[in-house]
C-alpha positions in Angstrom: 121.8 105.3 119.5 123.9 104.7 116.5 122.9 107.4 113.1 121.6 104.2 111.4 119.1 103.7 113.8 117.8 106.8 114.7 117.6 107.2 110.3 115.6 104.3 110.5 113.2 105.2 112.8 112.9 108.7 111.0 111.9 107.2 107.8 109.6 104.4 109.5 107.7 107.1 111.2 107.8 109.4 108.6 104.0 110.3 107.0 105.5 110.5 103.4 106.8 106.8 104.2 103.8 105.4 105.3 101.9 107.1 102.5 104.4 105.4 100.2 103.7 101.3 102.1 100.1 102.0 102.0 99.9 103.3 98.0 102.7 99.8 96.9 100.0 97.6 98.8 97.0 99.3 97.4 98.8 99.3 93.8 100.3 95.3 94.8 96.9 94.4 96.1 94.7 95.6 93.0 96.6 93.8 90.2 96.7 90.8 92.7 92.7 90.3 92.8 92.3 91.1 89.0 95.1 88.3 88.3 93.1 86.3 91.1 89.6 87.1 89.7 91.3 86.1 86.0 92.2 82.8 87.4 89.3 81.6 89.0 86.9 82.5 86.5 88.9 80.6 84.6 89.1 77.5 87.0 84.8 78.1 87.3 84.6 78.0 83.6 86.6 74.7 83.3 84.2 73.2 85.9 80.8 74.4 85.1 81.5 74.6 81.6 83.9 72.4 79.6 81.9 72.6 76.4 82.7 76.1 75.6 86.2 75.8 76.0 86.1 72.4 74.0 84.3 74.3 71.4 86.2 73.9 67.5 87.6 77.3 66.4 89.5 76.0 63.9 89.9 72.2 62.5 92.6 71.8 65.2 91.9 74.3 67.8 89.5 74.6 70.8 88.8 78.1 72.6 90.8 76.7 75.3 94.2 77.3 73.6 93.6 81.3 72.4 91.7 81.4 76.2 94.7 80.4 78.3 97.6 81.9 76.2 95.3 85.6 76.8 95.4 84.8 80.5 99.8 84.3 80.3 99.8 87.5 78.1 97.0 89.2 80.8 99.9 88.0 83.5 102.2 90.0 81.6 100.5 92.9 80.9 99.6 93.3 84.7 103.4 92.3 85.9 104.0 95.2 83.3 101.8 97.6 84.5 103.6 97.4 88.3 106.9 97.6 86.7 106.3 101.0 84.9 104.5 102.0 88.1 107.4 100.7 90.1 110.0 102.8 88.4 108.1 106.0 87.3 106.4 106.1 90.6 107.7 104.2 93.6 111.5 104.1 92.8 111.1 108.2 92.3 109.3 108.4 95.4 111.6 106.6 97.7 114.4 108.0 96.3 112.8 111.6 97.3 112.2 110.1 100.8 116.1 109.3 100.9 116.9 112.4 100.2 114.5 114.0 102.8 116.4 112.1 105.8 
């Protein structure tokens, strides 16, 4: 077998590699439902419930304009969060694992 592939195989089978897959999927899956849950409450409230978000807040503005610019910045925050996680956590991490094998 060629070095590559027998590297490969190391760090595929390695625990520390699986532990690393399982933690970015747990971490990926997370912000993904609270992004999801966001988004259809959203969608429910638009169908059972129009009135509220046509309600006046100002002489121009309904609550649905302040309500869907905090779900974009709530996107943001969350696509933020993974980044810092991603680079103080994961990048480290694999890095290690590199260095391992």
């Amino acid at each position: 077998m060629p070095y590559n592939t027998i590297n490969q195989e190391e760090i595929l089978q390695s625990p520390a590699f699986k532990k690393l897959v399982s933690r970015r999927w747990a971490v990926s899956l997370l912000l993904t439902l609270v992004i999801l849950f966001i988004y259809i409450g959203f969608l429910l409230l638009v169908a059972y419930n129009k009135e509220l978000l046509g309600t006046k807040i100002g002489s121009q503005i309904t609550l649905a304009i302040p309500v869907g610019l905090g779900i974009i910045f709530i996107a943001w925050v969350l696509t933020g969060i993974y980044v810092y996680w991603a680079n103080n956590s994961y990048d480290p991490a694999v890095e290690e694992i590199k260095k391992k094998l």
